[in-house]
DRENDRENPA-683158 format. One record per atom (N, C-alpha, C): x, y, z. Coordinates in pm, whole numbers, plus 50000, padded with zeros to 5 digits. Layout:
REM DRENDRENPA-683158
XYZ;...
END
This chain:
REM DRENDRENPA-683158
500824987950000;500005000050000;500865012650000;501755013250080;502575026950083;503275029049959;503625017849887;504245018649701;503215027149666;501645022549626;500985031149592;500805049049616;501265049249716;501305059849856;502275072649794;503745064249736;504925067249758;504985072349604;503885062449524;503815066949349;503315080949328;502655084849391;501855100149422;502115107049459;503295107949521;504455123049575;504935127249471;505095139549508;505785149749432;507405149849427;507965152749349;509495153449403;510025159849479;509275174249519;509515174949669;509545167149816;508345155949760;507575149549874;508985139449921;508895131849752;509965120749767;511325127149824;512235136649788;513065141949870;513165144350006;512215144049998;511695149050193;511525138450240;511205126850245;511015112150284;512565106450277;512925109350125;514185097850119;515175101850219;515375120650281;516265128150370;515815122150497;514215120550576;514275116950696;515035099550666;514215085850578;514625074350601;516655078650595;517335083250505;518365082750480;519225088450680;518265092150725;518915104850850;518355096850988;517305081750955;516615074651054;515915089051148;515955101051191;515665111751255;516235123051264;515205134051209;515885144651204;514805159451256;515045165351297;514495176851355;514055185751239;512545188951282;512265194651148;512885204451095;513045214651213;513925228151198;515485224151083;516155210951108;516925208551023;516865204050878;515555197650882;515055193550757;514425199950685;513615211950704;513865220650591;515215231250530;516085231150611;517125235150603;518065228550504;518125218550506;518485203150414;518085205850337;516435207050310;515615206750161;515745216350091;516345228050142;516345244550086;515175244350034;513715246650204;513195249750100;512795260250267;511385269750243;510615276150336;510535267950453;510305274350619;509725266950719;508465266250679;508025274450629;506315265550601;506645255450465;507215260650417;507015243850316;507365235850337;508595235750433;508785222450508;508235214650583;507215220850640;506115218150785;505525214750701;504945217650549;503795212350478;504325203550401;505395198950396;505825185750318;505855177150426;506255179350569;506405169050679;504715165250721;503995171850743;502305174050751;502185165750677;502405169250553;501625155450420;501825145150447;503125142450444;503785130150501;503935122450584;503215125050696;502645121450823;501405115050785;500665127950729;498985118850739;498795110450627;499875107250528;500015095550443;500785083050482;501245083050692;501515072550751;503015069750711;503695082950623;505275074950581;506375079050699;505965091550795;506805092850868;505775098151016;506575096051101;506295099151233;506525115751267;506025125351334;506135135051366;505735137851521;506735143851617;506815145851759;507125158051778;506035158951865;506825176351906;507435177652054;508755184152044;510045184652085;510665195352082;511825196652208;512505207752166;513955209352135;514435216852061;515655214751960;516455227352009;517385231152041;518125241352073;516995252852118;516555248652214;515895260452293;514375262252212;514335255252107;513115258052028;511945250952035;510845250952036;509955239951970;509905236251842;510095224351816;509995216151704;509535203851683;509375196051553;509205180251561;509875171751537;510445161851601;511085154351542;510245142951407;511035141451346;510475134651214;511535119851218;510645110951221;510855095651190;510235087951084;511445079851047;510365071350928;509295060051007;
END
């Protein structure tokens, strides 16, 4: 099911998936940073990607900040 899942991302999406599995966990604040892309587009590529069950999202805090951690 998630093949199907995974056929329907965007190449943003898939970049953003292959960076958390490749990183086993990474803080979101870092992962859009990685992606060069916006904090909101990053939060909305990690968002998608959550409620399509491919990664885990926790909220956490990261150098003094609130953030999520992101798991595959």
């Amino acid at each position: 099911m998630s093949a199907s899942i995974e056929a329907d991302l965007s190449e943003d999406e898939r970049a953003a998936l292959e960076l958390v599995r490749e990183r086993g966990a990474i803080h979101q604040s870092e992962f859009w940073k990685e992606l060069d892309v916006s904090s909101r587009k990053g939060s909305r590529l990690a968002s998608k990607l959550e409620e399509a069950g491919l990664i885990e999202r926790e909220q956490t805090v990261h150098d003094g900040n609130r953030t999520y951690r992101l798991e595959p």
